[in-house]
Phi, psi and omega in degrees: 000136191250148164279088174296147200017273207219005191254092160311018196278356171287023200195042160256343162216052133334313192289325171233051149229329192247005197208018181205136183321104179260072174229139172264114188299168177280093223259126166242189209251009182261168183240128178255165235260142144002130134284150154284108179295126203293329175256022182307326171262021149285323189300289174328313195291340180288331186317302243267340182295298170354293199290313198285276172331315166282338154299341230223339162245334178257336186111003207282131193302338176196140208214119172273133179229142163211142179251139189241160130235090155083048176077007190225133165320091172267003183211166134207138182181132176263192211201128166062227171242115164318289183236108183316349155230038172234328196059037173313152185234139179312080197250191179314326188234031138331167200212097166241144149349111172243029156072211203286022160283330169304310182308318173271355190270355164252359188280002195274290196327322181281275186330343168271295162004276182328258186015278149309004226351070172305305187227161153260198182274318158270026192287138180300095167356299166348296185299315179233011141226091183316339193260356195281152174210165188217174180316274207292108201291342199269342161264007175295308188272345159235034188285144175254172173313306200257036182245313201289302200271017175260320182086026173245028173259028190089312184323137197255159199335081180087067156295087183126309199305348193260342183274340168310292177313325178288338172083004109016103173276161199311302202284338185297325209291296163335269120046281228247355167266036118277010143287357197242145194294170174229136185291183191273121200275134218050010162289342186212142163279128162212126217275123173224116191286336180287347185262329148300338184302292193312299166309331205262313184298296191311326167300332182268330167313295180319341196272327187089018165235197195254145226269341163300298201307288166317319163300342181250349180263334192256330180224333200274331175292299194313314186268010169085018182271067179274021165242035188215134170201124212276021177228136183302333179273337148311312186291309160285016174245020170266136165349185132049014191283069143030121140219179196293140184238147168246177162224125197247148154069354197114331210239144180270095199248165168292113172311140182260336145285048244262116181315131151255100181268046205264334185289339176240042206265048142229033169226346138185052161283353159325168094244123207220181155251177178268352178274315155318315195267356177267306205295321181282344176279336188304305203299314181302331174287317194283003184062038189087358185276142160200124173049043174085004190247154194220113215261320186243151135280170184312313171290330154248052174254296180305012145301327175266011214239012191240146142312109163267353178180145185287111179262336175239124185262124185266090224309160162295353184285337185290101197311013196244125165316172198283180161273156196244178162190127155301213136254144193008026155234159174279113179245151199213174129222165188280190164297332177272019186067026180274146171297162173226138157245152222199141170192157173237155159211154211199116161230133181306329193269005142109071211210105161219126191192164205233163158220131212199138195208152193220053189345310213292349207230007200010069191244124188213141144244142171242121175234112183228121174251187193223023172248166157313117186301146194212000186087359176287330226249304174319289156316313178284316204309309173291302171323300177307340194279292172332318165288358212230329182248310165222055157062049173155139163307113203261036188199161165287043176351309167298304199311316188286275161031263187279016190265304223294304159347285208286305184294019169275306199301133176218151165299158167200172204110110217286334183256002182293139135111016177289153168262126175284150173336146181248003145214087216265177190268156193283110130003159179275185171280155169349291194314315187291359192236334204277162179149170170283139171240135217256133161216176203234294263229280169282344174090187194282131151287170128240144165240117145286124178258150207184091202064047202035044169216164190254145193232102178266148182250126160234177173131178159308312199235009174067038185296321174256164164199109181303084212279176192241133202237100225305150178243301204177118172058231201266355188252161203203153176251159147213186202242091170004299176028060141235150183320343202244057097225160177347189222214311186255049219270138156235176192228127136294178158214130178247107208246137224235107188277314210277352200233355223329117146213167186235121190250130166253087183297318191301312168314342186251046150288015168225003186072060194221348228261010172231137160297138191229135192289133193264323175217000000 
């Protein structure tokens, strides 16, 4: 799985698509009376030793757990430090970042819409942005609200995220997925936070508000979640708050450059407490039901809650079934055919956190750190989910995890790790490359020459910039450094004078990846 600009969500339903038996028992719109999870308050006693131990082996500064049973909170408790240079210490209503754990808490936001029927689940994306457009005009016009939020619209993987990194604001971004190519419409999974973006918007237009504003009037008010909020600037300026840690060199620091997600953020602009986040697994366990009140109806929460598209599709030889994906949930089941509805979320600048529910058990666990992902948030939700359903883990949970995590990250790039010529051929002067270069998708390069070396910029605001280091002729590097790749990741870029143009290999993951000079 590659980590596109700064959003690890593509490990956003690792936990219930790839690594637990995934077939979905059958779900109707009645809520039937609890299984009793036969070991649940040995399961509870297990959380907080757990917890203590996987910190204590990855270092990660802080971990919030709530336990959900039968409409009632039966555990809450933090673990450790918010920040690391105040040493704020964590309880139940710390407020963390929950990265793609934002995707079913918004697919809740729509489904009370439905609900209300403002919209449907199959309302034409159109119908309420008329200016939106994809390649394909016939699919423009019928891509839906829940084909975006299935991730079954052709868009191809993490559609949009790298013009965010470039710092590209929402509607430009938006804007700008009509360049990109599209896979067979309903035919494939490709994990998209803009395509989630795009669902969420056309709901909150039909609805006549703004899609933060609307998330607190349709679910965070009804259910009492006055420590949740879909906006960043809400989120740090509330108390108690989490922030994010990376690790560098061995040692655990405050990331200095701390995610804002508001351009996407109902695919991960959340922030919640675990004490918040138990009232939303009730209502969700409760089939829309909360503290007697009925916040969603049934039927259209449950709808996001049937398999709608195969998110990991498997050869046939693979003793296992395929992965499942709602709307904006992951579906599984355990060894016993209890349904699992079940995300993950992950931001490299330090955001890792899980939500994992058992209709069949009216069970729920929330798990949110403030570290780098590492598989921990993971690991506990499933060992509890396991220790609550047959007294024991029935998988190495750590092993897998934190094995699966750590093998994301990889160098790339066709010359990393290459030896440069050892007599390579001269570059043209400098003067001959620098200048703006044109892309319909990325927007303007810019190369500057400067002390005899060439610097490419790209953004809206020339925000990143690379300085650039000659390889051989006309191709020249540069060293990547962003988190969702190897440290010793390279890019050419290859500028072609006679045709001007400019190839950006890190850029062309979509066949986008070449410039054309404007002067």
């Amino acid at each position: 799985m590659r980590m596109v600009g700064t959003r690890w969500s593509s490990i956003g339903v690792l936990a219930a698509a790839t690594l637990v038996l995934a077939a979905c028992s059958s779900t109707t719109g009645a809520t039937p009376a609890a299984v009793e999870p036969p070991s649940l308050s040995s399961a509870i006693e297990a959380i907080a030793p757990q917890v203590r131990e996987l910190m204590a082996k990855t270092g990660v500064p802080g971990v919030a757990v709530a336990v959900v049973h039968d409409g009632k909170t039966e555990y809450s408790e933090g673990f450790g430090i918010a920040d690391l240079r105040t040493n704020a210490a964590v309880d139940a209503d710390t407020v963390f970042q929950l990265a793609s754990v934002s995707k079913p808490v918004g697919a809740t936001v729509v489904a009370r819409q439905v609900s209300d029927q403002v919209i449907k689940w199959d309302s034409p994306v159109t119908k309420s942005l008329p200016n939106f457009a994809l390649k394909d005009p016939w699919t423009t016009t019928h891509v839906t609200i829940a084909d975006l939020y299935s991730h079954r619209s052709g868009l191809p993987d993490h559609a949009g995220d790298d013009l965010e990194y470039l710092g590209f604001d929402r509607t430009q971004i938006l804007d700008r997925l009509r360049y990109l190519p599209l896979a067979s419409f309903r035919a494939n999974y490709a994990y998209t936070n803009y395509g989630i973006m795009v669902g969420a918007l056309a709901t909150a237009v039909a609805s006549d508000t703004e899609w933060s504003a609307l998330s607190r009037e349709a679910i965070y008010a009804p259910l009492g979640m006055d420590r949740t909020t879909s906006s960043y600037d809400e989120y740090v300026a509330l108390p108690n708050h989490a922030v994010g840690h990376e690790k560098v060199d061995g040692a655990w620091r405050v990331t200095p450059e701390q995610l804002n997600d508001d351009a996407a953020t109902a695919a991960g602009g959340v922030a919640s407490s675990v004490n918040d986040m138990a009232k939303w697994e009730a209502m969700v366990l409760g089939g829309g039901n909360y503290d007697g009140k009925q916040i969603i109806q049934s039927d259209a929460l449950m709808q996001a809650l049937f398999p709608h598209n195969l998110s990991t599709p498997l050869p046939p030889n693979v003793d296992r079934p395929s992965g499942q994906y709602g709307y904006g949930f992951g579906i599984a089941a355990n060894g016993l055919g209890h349904t699992v509805i079940s995300h993950s979320g992950a931001f490299a600048q330090g955001a890792a956190t899980f939500t994992g529910m058992i209709p069949a058990s009216k069970l729920g666990i929330v798990v949110l750190t403030n570290g780098y992902p590492m598989g921990l948030a993971e690991s506990i939700g499933m060992e509890f989910l396991d220790n609550a359903e047959f007294g024991k883990p029935t998988q190495d949970w750590w092993s897998i995890y934190s094995n699966a995590f750590a093998n994301i990250i990889e160098n790339t790039g066709s010359l990393t790790g290459t030896t440069p010529p050892s007599s390579p051929t001269a570059a043209q002067p400098l003067s001959a490359y620098a200048g703006t270069y044109a892309n319909p998708y990325f927007g303007n390069a810019v190369i500057t020459q400067k002390a005899g070396k060439l610097t490419l910029s790209m953004g809206p605001k020339r925000q990143r910039q690379w300085d650039l280091d000659h390889w051989d002729g006309n191709t020249f590097v540069f060293k990547i450094g962003l988190p969702e790749v190897g440290q010793n990741s390279l890019s050419s870029v290859v500028f072609n004078t006679r045709d001007k143009t400019m190839f950006i290999e890190y850029y062309d993951v979509n066949g986008l990846g070449t410039f054309d000079r404007l002067q």
